[in-house]
C-alpha positions as CSV (number, residue, x, y, z in Angstrom):
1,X,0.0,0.0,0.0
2,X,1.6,3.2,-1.1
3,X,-0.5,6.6,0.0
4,X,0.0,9.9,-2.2
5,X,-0.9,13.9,-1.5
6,X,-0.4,16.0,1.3
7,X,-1.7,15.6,5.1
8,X,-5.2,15.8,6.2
9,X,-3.8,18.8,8.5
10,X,-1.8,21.2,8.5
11,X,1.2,22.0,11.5
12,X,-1.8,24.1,13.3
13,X,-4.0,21.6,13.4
14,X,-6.4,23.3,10.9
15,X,-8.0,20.9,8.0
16,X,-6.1,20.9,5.2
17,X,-8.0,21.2,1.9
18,X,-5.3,20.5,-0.7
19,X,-5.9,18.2,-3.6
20,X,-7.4,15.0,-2.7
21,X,-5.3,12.1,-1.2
22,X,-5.0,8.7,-3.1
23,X,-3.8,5.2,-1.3
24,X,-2.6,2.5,-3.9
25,X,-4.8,-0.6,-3.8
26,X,-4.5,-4.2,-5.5
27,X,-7.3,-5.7,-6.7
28,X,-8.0,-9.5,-6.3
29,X,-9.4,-9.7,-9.3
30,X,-7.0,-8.0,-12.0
31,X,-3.6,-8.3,-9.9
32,X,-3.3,-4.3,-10.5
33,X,-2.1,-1.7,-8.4
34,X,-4.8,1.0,-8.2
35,X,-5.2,4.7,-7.4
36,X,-8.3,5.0,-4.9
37,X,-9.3,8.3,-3.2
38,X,-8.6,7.9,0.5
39,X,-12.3,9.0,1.1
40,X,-13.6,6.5,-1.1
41,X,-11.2,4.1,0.9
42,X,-13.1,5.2,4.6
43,X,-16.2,5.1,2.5
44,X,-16.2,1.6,1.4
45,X,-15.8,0.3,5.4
46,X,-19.5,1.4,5.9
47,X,-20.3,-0.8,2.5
48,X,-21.3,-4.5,3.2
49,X,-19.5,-5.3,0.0
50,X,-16.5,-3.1,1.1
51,X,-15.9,-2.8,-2.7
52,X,-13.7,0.6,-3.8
53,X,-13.8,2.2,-7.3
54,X,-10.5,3.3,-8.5
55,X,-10.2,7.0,-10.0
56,X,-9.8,4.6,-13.3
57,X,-13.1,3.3,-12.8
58,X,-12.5,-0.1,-11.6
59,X,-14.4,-1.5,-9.0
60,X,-11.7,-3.3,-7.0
61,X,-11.8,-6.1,-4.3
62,X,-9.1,-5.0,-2.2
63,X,-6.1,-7.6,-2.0
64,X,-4.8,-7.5,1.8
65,X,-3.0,-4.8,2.6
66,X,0.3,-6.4,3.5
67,X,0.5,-8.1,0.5
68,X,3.1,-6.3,-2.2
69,X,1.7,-4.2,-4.8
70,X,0.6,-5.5,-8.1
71,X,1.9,-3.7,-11.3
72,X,0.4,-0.4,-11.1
73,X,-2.5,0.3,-13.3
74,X,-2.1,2.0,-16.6
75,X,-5.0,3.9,-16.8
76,X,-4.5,5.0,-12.7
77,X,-1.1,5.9,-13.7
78,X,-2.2,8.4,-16.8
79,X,-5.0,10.0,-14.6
80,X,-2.3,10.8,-11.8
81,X,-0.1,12.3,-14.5
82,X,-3.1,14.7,-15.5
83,X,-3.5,15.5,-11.8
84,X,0.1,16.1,-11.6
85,X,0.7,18.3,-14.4
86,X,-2.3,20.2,-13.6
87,X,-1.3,21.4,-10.0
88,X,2.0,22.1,-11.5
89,X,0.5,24.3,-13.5
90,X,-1.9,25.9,-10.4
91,X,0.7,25.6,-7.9
């Protein structure tokens, strides 16, 4: 599990509302490392399926978490690239 972005709070303890936060997470099912939203992480623990949707699209069944990453997804890895750029370009 690899996590990417800034904190969720700044030195002051104030919120931090930067760009959103993503956590890598293998899927079960296609052996690929995806991109999910860390909110759509802590929202999928409510879910009875506990199922996460990837910022690709993917629905994933999350491999466990200690296992190693799979190879990262390609389509994950263009959409970070886009996010990337673009707050490079804002920032």
């Amino acid at each position: 599990m690899t996590v990417t972005g800034e904190p969720g709070q700044c030195e002051s303890g104030r919120p931090y509302h930067g760009p959103p936060t993503t956590v890598t997470v293998t899927c079960c099912l296609d052996k690929h490392a995806h991109e999910v939203l860390d909110v759509e992480l802590a929202a999928a623990a409510s879910r009875p399926d506990g199922l996460v949707h990837a910022i690709c699209g993917h629905v994933i069944a999350a491999a466990p978490m200690v296992a190693p990453d799979g190879p990262p997804c390609a389509l994950c890895s263009a959409v970070m690239d886009v996010r990337q750029a673009g707050s490079r370009r804002t920032g």
